[in-house]
C-alpha positions in Angstrom: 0.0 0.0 0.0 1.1 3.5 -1.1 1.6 6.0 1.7 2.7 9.7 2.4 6.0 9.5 4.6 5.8 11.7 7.2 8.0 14.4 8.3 11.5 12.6 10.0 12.8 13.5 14.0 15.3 16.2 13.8 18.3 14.2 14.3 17.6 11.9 11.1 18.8 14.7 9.1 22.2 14.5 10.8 22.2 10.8 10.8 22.2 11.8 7.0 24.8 13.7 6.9 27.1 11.0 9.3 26.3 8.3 7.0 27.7 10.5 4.0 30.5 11.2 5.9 31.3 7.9 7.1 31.0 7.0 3.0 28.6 4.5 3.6 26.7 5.6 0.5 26.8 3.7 -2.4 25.0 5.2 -5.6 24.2 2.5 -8.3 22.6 4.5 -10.6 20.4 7.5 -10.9 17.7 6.2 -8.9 19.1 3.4 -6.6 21.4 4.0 -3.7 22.7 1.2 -0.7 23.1 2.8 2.3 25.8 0.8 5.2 24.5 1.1 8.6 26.5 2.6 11.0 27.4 -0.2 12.8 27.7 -2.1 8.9 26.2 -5.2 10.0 23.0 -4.3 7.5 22.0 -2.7 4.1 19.4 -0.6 2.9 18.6 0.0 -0.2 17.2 3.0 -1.6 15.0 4.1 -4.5 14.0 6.9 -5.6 11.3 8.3 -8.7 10.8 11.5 -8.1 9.2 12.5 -11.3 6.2 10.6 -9.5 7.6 11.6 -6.2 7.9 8.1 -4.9 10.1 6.1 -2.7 11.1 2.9 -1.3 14.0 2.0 1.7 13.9 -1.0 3.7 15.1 0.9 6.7 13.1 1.3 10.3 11.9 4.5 10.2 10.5 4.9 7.0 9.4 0.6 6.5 7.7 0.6 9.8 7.5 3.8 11.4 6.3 5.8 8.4 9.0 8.4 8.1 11.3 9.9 5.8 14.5 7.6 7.0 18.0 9.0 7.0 18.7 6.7 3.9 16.6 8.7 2.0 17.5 11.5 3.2 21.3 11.0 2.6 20.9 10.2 -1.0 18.5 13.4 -1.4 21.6 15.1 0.2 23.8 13.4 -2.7 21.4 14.6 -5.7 21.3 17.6 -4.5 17.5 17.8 -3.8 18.2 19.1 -0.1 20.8 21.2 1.5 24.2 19.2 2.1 26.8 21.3 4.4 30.5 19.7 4.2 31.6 21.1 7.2 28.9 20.1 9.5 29.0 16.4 8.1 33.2 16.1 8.5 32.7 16.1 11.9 29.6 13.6 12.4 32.3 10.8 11.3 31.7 7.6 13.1 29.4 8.4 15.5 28.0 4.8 16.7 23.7 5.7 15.6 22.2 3.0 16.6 24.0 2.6 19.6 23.1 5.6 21.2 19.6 4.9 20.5 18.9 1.8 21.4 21.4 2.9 24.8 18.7 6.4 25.3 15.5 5.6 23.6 15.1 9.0 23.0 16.0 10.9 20.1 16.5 14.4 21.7 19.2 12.9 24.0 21.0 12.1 21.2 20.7 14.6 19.5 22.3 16.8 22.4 24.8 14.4 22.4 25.8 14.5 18.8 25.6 18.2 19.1 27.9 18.2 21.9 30.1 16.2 19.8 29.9 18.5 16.4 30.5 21.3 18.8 34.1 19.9 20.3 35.1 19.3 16.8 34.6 22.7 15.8 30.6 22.9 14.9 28.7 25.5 17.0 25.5 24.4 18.2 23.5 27.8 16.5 25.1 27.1 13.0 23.9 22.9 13.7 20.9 24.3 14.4 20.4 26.8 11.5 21.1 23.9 8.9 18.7 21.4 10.3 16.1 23.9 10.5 16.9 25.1 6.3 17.0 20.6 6.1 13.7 20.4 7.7 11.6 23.3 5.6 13.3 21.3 2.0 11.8 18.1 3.8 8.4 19.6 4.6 7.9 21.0 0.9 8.6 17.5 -0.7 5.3 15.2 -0.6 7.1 11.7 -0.8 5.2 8.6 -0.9 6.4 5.6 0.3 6.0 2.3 -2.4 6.8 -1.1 -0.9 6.4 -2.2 -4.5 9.3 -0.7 -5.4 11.7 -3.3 -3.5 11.9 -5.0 -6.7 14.4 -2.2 -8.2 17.4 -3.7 -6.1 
């Protein structure tokens, strides 16, 4: 079934920009990415049609929880459809994602902690902040629908 992905958490967004740092993107081809997870013990594979502005990525949060996931997100990043910001992701290099929240639960604990740890490596908080926010306003202006169908395009 075909459904609108909702609008992601905040820290999906840098996420993103982590995993693109990290160089756990792999583009295939125009439409088709594999994203490594952080701890690169899984793939997720991405695809995207945005003439018909629809998308498909076995990850969590958009599968099961309805989201734009930071998969998608990253390769939106990599096409240029949202804002990308070099300096902020060279210093969200190896941060261990799925550690910290399955270790918190809660997403706006670690986003304070990856902010803390953008901000020692030279990242201030307001100019984080700033770039999310432009992120987030792209995100809400896209109207991305979310086709399981399209798992077949791996």
């Amino acid at each position: 079934m075909i459904v609108k992905l909702k609008i992601p958490p905040r820290i999906k967004i840098l996420e993103a920009l982590g995993s693109i740092a990290d160089k756990r993107i792999i583009v295939l081809d125009e439409k088709r990415a594999k994203v490594i997870s952080s701890e690169k013990n899984k793939e997720y594979f991405v695809y995207l049609d945005l003439e018909k502005n629809v998308v498909f990525s076995d990850d969590n949060g958009t599968k099961l929880k309805g989201y734009i996931g930071y998969p998608i997100i990253a390769f939106l990043m990599i096409k240029g459809v949202l804002p990308f910001d070099e300096r902020i992701a060279s210093v969200l290099y190896q941060i261990p994602w799925k550690r910290l929240n399955e270790k918190y639960k809660n997403y706006s604990i670690v986003e304070k902690i990856v902010k803390d740890i953008a901000k020692k490596r030279g990242i201030e908080t307001n100019f984080l902040e700033n770039f999310v926010e432009e992120v987030m306003k792209k995100i809400s202006n896209l109207s991305l629908f979310y086709d399981p169908s399209l798992e077949k395009n791996k």
